[in-house]
C-alpha positions as MATLAB code, in Angstrom:
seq = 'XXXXXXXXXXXXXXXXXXXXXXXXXXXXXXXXXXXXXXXXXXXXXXXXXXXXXXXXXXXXXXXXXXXXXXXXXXXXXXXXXXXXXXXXXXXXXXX';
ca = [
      49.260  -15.787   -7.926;
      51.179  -17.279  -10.778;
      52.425  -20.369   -9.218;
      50.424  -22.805   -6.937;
      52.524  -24.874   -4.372;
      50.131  -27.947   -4.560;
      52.978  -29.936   -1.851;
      55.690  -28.574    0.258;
      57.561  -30.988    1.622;
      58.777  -30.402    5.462;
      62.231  -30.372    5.071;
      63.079  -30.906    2.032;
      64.163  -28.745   -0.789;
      63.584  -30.408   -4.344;
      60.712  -29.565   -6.743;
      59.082  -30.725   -9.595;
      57.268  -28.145  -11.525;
      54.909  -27.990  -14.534;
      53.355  -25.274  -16.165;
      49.189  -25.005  -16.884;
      48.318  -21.571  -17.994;
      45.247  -21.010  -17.763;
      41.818  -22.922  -16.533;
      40.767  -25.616  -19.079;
      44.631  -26.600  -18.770;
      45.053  -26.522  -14.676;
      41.486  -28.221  -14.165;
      42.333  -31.207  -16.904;
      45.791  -31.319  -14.886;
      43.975  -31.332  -11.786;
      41.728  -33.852  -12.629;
      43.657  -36.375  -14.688;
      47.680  -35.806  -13.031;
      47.619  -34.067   -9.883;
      46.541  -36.931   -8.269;
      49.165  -39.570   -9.341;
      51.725  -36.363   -9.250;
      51.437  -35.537   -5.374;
      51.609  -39.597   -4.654;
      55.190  -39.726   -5.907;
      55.706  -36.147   -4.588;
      54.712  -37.012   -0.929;
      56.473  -40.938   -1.108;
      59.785  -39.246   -2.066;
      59.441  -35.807   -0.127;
      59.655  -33.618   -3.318;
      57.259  -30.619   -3.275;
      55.742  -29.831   -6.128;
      54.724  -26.502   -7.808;
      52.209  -25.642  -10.913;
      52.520  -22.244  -13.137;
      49.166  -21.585  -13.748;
      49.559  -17.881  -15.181;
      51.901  -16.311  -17.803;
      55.070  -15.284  -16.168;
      55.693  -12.328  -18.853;
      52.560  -10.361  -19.098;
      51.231  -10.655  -23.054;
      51.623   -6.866  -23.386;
      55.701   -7.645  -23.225;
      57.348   -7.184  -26.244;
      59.331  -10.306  -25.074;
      56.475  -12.323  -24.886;
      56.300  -16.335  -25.524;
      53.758  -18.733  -25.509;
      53.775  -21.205  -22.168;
      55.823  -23.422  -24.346;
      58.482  -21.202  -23.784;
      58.468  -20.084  -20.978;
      59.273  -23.162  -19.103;
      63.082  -21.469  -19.427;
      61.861  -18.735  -17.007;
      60.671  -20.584  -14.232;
      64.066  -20.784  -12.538;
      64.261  -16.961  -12.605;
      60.955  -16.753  -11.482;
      61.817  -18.784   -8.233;
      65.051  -16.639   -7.329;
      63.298  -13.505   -8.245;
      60.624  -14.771   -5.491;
      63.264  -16.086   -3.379;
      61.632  -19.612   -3.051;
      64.025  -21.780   -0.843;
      64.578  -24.075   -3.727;
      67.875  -26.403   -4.136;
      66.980  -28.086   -7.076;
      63.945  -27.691   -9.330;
      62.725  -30.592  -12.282;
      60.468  -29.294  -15.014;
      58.070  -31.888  -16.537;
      55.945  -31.816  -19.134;
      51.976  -31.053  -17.683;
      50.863  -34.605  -19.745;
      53.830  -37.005  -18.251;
      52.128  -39.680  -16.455;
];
């Protein structure tokens, strides 16, 4: 699965979501964020989501580094039809 739904909320529909491709990134998110993360996620009802694998395979000729492809997320969701209102990317190192 490309995206982990660490906290869905119960009724509502807001996100945040962050982007740790691959495993030395999602542990070291895990173990220094994730924790402070789903506190202010589950105080304010927001769920919160984590890319943890590259949404365009690396054989695409359209291929970008995770950096990038932070833009893609929202098509991601639709294409998956998440029930998602509104969706906040944030940087994997915001604390």
């Amino acid at each position: 699965m490309k995206l982990k739904i660490i906290y869905k909320p119960k009724k509502n529909k807001n996100y945040i979501c962050t982007i740790a491709i691959g495993g030395n990134y999602f542990s070291n998110w895990k173990k220094y964020m994730m924790k402070n993360w789903l506190l202010y996620c589950k105080k304010n009802s927001i769920g919160l989501l984590v890319v943890t694998q590259n949404l365009i395979e690396k054989k695409n000729r359209n291929f970008k580094s995770p950096n990038w492809q932070k833009l893609l997320i929202g098509d991601f969701l639709i294409t998956k039809k998440m029930p998602i209102e509104n969706l906040c990317y944030v940087d994997t190192d915001f604390l």
